[in-house]
BAGUSE-697089 format. One record per residue (C-alpha): x, y, z; residue in one letter. Coordinates in steps of 0.02 Angstrom, whole numbers, plus 50000, padded with zeros to 5 digits. Example, Ala and Ser with C-alpha at 12.3 -4.5 7.8 and 13.67 -1.06 7.14 Angstrom:
BEGIN
506154977550390a506844994750357s
***
This chain:
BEGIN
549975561752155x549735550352314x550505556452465x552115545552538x552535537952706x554195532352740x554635517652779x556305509352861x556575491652863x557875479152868x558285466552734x559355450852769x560825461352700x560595474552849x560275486152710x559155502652765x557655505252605x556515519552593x554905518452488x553205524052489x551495516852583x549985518052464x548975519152661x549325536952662x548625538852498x547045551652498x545495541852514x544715551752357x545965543052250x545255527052284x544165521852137x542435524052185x542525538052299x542905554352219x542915570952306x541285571452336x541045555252435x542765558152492x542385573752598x540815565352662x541965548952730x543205561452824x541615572052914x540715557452965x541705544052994x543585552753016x544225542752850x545485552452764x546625540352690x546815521152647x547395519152824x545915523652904x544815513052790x545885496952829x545655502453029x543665503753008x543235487153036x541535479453001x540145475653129x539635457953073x539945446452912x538565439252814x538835420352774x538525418152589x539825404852584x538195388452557x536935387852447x535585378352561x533985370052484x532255378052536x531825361552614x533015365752752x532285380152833x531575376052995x530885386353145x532655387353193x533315394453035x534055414653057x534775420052910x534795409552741x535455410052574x534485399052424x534265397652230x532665396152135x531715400051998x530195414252004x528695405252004x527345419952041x527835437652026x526215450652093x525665467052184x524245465952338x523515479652405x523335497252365x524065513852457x525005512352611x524715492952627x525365489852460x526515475152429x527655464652313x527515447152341x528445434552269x528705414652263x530055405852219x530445385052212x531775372352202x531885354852182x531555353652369x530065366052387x529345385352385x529815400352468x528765418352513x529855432952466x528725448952505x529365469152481x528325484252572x529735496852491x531135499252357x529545488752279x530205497552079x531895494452082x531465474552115x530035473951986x531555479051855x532395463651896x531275451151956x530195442051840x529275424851812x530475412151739x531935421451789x533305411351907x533985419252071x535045419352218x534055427252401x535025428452566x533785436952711x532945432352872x531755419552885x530255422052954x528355411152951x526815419052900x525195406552906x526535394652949x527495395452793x529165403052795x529685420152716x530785434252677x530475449452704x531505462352587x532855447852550x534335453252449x534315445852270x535235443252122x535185435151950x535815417851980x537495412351855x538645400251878x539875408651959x538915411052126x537825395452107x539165386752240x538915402852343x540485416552386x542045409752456x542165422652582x541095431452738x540505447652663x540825461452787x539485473852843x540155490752902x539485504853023x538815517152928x538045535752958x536185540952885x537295553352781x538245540352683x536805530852661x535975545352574x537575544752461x537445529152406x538615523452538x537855508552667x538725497652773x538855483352595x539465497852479x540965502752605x541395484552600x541645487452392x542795501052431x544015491652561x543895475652459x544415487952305x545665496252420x546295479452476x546765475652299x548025488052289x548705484352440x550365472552455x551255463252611x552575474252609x551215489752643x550605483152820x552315476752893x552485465253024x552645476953205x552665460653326x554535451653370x554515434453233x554745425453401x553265431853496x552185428253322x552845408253308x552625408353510x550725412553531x550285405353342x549655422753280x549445426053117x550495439853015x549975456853024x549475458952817x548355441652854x547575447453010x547015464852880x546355453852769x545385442152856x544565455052979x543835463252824x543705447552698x543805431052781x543415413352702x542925408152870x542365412453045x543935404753094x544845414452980x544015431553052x544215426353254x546235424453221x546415440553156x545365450753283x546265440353408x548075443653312x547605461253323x546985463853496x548365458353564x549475469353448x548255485853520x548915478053697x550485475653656x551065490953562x550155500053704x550885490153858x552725492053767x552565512453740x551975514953937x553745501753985x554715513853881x553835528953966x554285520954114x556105517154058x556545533553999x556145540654170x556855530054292x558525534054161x558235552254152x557635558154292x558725563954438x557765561954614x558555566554793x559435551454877x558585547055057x560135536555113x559605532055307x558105529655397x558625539055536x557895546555725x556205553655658x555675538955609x556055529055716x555705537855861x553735539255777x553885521055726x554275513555881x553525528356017x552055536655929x551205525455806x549285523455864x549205506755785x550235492155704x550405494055547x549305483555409x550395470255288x549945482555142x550555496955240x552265491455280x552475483455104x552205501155020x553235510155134x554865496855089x554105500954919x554615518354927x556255517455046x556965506854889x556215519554772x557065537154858x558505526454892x559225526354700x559555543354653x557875543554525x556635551354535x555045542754621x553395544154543x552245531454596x550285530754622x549615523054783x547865517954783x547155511354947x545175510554976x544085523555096x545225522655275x546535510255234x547845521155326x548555528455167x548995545455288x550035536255417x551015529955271x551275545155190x551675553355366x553155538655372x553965545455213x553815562655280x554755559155409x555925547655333x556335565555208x556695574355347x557895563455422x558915564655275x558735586555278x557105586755157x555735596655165x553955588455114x552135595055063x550535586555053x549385595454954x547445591054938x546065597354842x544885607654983x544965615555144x544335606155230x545475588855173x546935598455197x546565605355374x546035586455427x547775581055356x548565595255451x547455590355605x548055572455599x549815574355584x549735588555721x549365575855849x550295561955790x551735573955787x551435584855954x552855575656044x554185576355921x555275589755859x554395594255697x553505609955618x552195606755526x551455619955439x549525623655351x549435634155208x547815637755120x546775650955033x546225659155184x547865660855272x548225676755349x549535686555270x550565690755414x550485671755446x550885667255260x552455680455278x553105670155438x552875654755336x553645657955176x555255664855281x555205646755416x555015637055223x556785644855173x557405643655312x557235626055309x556495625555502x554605621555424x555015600855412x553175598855327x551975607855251x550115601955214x549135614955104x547855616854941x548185624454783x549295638754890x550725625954903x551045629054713x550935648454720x552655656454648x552795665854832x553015648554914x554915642654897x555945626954990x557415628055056x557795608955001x555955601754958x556375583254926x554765574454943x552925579554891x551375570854902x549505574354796x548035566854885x546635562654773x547675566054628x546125566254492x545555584554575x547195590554502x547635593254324x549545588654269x550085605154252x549815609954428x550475593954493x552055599054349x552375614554468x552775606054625x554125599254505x555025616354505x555175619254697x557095612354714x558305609654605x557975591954583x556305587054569x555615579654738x554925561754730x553115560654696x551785551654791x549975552254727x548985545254838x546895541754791x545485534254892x544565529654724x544925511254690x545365508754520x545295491854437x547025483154431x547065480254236x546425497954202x547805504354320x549205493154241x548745501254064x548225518854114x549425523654257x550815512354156x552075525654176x551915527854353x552505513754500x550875506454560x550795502554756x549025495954821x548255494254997x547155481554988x547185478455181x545945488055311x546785492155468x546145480355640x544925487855742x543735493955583x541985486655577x541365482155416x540075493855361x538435488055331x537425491055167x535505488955149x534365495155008x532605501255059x531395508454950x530425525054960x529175516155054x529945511655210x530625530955216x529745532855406x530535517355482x532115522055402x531985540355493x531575531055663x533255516555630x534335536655626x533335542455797x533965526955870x535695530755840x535685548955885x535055545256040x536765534956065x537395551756017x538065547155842x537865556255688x537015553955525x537075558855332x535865562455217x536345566255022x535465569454894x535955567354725x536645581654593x535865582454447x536935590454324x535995596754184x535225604854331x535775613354467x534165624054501x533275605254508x534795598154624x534485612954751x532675612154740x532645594554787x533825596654911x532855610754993x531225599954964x532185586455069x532975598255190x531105603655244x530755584255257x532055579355369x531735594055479x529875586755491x530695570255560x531975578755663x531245594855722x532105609455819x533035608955964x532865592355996x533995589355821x535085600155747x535415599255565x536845605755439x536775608455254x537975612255128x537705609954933x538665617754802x537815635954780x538265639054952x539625652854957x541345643355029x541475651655187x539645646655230x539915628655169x541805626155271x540755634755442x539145620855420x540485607955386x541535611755544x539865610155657x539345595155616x541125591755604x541345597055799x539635586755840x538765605355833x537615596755735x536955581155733x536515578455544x537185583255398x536035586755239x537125586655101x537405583754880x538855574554841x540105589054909x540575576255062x541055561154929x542895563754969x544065565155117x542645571755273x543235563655437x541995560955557x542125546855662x540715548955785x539345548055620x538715531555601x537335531855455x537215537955305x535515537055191x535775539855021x534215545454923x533735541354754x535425529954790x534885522654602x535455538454505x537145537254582x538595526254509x539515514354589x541235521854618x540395538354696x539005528654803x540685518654873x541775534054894x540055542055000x540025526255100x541585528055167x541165543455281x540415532855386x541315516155469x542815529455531x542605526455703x542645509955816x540695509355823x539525496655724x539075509955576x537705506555436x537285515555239x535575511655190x535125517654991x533395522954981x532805519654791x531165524854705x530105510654643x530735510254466x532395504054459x533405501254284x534235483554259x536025493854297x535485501954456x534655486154507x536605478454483x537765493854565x536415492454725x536545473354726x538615471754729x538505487654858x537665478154989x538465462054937x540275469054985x541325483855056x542855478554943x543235494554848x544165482654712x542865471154689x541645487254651x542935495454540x543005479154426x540915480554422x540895497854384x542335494354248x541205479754185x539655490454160x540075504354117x541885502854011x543435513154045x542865528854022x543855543654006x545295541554153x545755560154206x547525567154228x548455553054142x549625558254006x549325541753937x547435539853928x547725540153732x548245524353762x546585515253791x545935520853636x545945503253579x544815498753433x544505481353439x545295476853620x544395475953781x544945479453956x543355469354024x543485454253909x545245452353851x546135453754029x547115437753982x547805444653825x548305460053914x549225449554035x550075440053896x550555456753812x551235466253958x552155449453997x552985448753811x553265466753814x554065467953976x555335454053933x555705461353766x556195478653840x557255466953987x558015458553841x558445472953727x557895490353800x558465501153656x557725488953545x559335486453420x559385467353396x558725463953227x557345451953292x556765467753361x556875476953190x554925477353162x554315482053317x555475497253314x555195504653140x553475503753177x553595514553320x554785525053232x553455527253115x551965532553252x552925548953259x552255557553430x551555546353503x553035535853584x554345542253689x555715539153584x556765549253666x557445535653784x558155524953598x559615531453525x
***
């Protein structure tokens, strides 16, 4: 008995029906698959119903749709398809260089058909006299052409015109093979499975409006002609139908996301910007503030302003002033009686946050507290009592901030800096420090490319600093390779001698971490060669350093102790040292692009001409050629997140809810940006137009997301 779906739709009577989809039939009930076949499609290619065959699409189409003449094939010729009759049928050679060869001839002229395997199944078939079709490859041997293992088949009638259709080739698994199931023989099974299926099984999901608007073709078509088109034209409308339905089904669940919260959720009112800030504003601010800056921070005045709760992700490259703003809204909460916390992933980030907002702060009548794993706890106990009290205004901490201990008096405003360290459940718990959740700033340094961001952060308000405050030096990138190592060494004497500082990092290797500190160690020993004691002083810190150890070297080289720092990747985010002015990053091509930016921006902090050279090996891959190319081309943090994005794909995005999202089977975030415009522009003004979606031009588009149970939030429609 085949299992049931159900269905609601609307006929032109407004009439509700309920009936069964023969897509959620079992695949082993499809004729041709069995049990046996059936339990190998589910483990190796996840296909447990008719559903999931009709989503498998092929990887290419073969062309049988001509018949050409023999005559025809030229050294341009790929793949070809002609009749003819068997002329010479014989087997050459003996043992492993055993063959079948074969000619056949048309009116036009002959053609080499030659077999090194399956060589008995084609002498059953093939024979002198006989007529056939052969589709294969061309190739020329002694300058005549051939095929080498062509496909062939007794020529009748029926196919002497050639198929009036593309015949799909699917991806397979050795497995299936071994079953009798290549990528040809899963194309039997959908075009059997096809057969059975009707219009009314793969209803339409897309507004009639939208469809007539753009010229796409209906759902059932697009189905059928990415599996079984008569033409190539016929195949590109339905992946191009169906792309943008992945985008637009996607781009209209994140809006509803997006919906439902701004509805739903309750956030403190900030109604005035009052004495803090502008005291701060117009007294204390070190600098004017950026265009970016000040448009994010009117960004988030409107936001706290309408009794909703804010969530909203700001993404600003390395030292684009992203702490001043957040120190703004801090203030701004506390002129209105809320407490705020910043919390950061190490240490060491959250004591240079505490640091900076110390000394902005020293003249005005704030507290500002630091909270961290190794507070005392004496000082923790005066703490947690000045938090509910309400006289700690701010308080900047790690992972402590969230401990159960730590209560508000009135927390109304909370901030995560480099919000991927942090999974959503701990970020959930700042949630439950007030009554009403505080608005929520995440703030990260790691660009990430705008149409990735508008699809995987779609539920979250999107504010980006694109704008480098005046006064910062562009850094300066150059590649040198393992050759020039000494006059590299003597470019970082010259600047320590101006009394800057340098980096060195090696690179992690993760299958490895016995190999990562070796080679560390191996460099540390170099280094000291070119920088020997006293006249240098060096720091090191790599990851099977105990944390104490690591925070101590890190605060000497941070307090110009030292005057180099030795280092794996543990400095990529947040160190602020504005006195070091190099950094050399070894074996630069086994790092990607988003962490070789991220490293670059330790240096370039300060007002002084700084400078990151990569140091490669002399191998270097196509890719790492590329990443080290657009490094020293620009410092744009956006223009390197769109590279990366571009050659290497979206990846897995951490600590979005909605990363399910980009599982898109046929759509691209690279290549299709301008159907992802068009579909968050459609969806957008649908959900403007009708945000419960209850007109009846809407009908389709919501019973098909009634029907993706769990993974909408359909909580928001009544």
């Amino acid at each position: 008995m085949l299992l049931v779906c159900i269905h609601y739709f609307y006929r032109k009577t407004g009439i509700i029906e309920i009936r069964h989809s023969i897509l959620d039939s079992p695949i082993e009930y499809l004729k041709g698959v069995g049990p046996l076949r059936g339990d190998m499609l589910k483990k190796e290619l996840g296909i447990f119903t008719y559903r999931d065959l009709l989503e498998h699409f092929p990887l290419r189409h073969i062309d049988k749709t001509a018949v050409n003449t023999i005559s025809s094939i030229s050294l341009q010729t790929d793949f070809i398809q002609v009749a003819g009759t068997a002329t010479s049928v014989e087997m050459i050679g003996e043992k492993r260089a055993k063959r079948l060869v074969a000619e056949i001839r048309d009116s036009t002229g002959y053609l080499e058909l030659v077999w090194f395997q399956g060589i008995n199944w084609v002498q059953k078939i093939l024979h002198v006299g006989g007529e056939y079709l052969v589709y294969g490859k061309v190739s020329f041997f002694n300058g005549k052409p051939q095929i080498s293992h062509p496909e062939i088949e007794p020529k009748t009638t029926a196919i002497l015109e050639g198929k009036n259709f593309l015949e799909p080739i699917y991806p397979s698994t050795e497995k299936l093979k071994a079953r009798a199931l290549n990528g040809r023989q899963i194309g039997k099974l959908t075009s059997a499975m096809l057969a059975q299926v009707a219009e009314r099984d793969i209803p339409e999901n897309i507004p009639f409006h939208i469809l007539d608007k753009l010229k796409l073709v209906s759902r059932y078509k697009a189905f059928c002609d990415i599996h079984i088109p008569r033409t190539l034209l016929d195949y590109e409308a339905a992946v191009n139908r169906l792309k943008f339905e992945e985008f637009f089904i996607a781009q209209v669940r994140l809006e509803l996301t997006k919906l439902r919260r701004h509805k739903s959720s309750k956030g403190v009112v900030f109604e005035k910007v009052g004495n803090l800030f502008n005291a701060f504003y117009n007294h204390y601010l070190p600098f004017e503030l950026t265009g970016a800056q000040k448009r994010v921070i009117k960004e988030i005045r409107a936001d706290t302003a309408q009794g909703h709760q804010m969530n909203r992700l700001l993404q600003g490259d390395v030292g684009s002033g992203k702490t001043i703003v957040a120190l703004l809204c801090m203030l701004l909460a506390a002129d209105n009686g809320y407490q705020s916390c910043m919390m950061a992933p190490t240490e060491i980030l959250a004591q240079q946050h505490y640091n900076g907002l110390q000394e902005l702060l020293k003249d005005m009548p704030v507290q500002v507290r630091l909270l961290t794993g190794s507070t005392k706890i004496a000082e923790r106990r005066k703490m947690h009592a000045g938090l509910a009290d309400g006289s700690i205004h701010m308080l900047v901490g790690t992972h402590a901030v969230i401990e159960d201990a730590v209560q508000f008096k009135n927390l109304g405003f909370a901030i995560v800096d480099e919000q991927h360290r942090f999974g959503v459940a701990q970020r959930a718990q700042l949630w439950k420090k007030a009554v009403i959740p505080p608005h929520i700033l995440v703030m990260t340094a790691t660009p990430i490319p705008r149409t990735l961001a508008m699809t995987a952060y779609g539920d979250l308000d999107y504010s980006v600093m694109d704008e480098l405050p005046p006064g910062r030096k562009p850094i300066l990138t150059v590649q040198r390779n393992e050759m020039q190592r000494a006059s590299v060494m003597d470019f970082v004497k010259t600047e320590l001698e101006k009394g800057r500082q340098a980096y060195i990092i090696y690179p992690l290797i993760e299958e490895s971490e016995k190999l990562s500190y070796e080679d560390l160690m191996q460099g540390y020993d170099q280094v000291k060669s070119y920088f020997p004691e006293p006249r240098y002083s060096i720091s090191m810190v790599h990851g099977r350093m105990p944390a104490g150890q690591k925070d101590v070297n890190m605060q000497r080289f941070i307090n110009h102790d030292t005057n180099i720092m030795v280092s794996t990747t543990v400095i990529e985010v947040g160190v602020n040292v504005p006195n070091a002015s190099v950094m050399v990053i070894e074996s630069a091509e086994k790092f990607g692009l988003s962490q070789l930016h991220q490293l670059r921006g330790r240096v370039g902090r300060g007002s002084e001409k700084s400078y990151c050279i990569l140091l490669t090996g002399s191998k270097v891959s196509n890719d790492a050629r590329e990443r080290i190319k657009i490094m020293c081309a620009t410092n744009d943090g956006f223009a390197i997140a769109e590279k990366d994005l571009e050659l290497r794909g979206p990846g897995d995005i951490e600590g979005t809810k909605q990363s399910g999202v980009l599982n898109f089977k046929l759509a691209s975030l690279v290549n299709d940006k301008g159907l992802l415009d068009l579909a968050k522009h459609y969806a957008a003004a649908v959900l403007q137009a009708d945000e419960e979606l209850v007109h009846e031009t809407n009908a389709p588009l919501r019973h098909f997301l009634v029907s993706q149970k769990g993974k909408t939030a359909w909580s928001l429609i009544s």
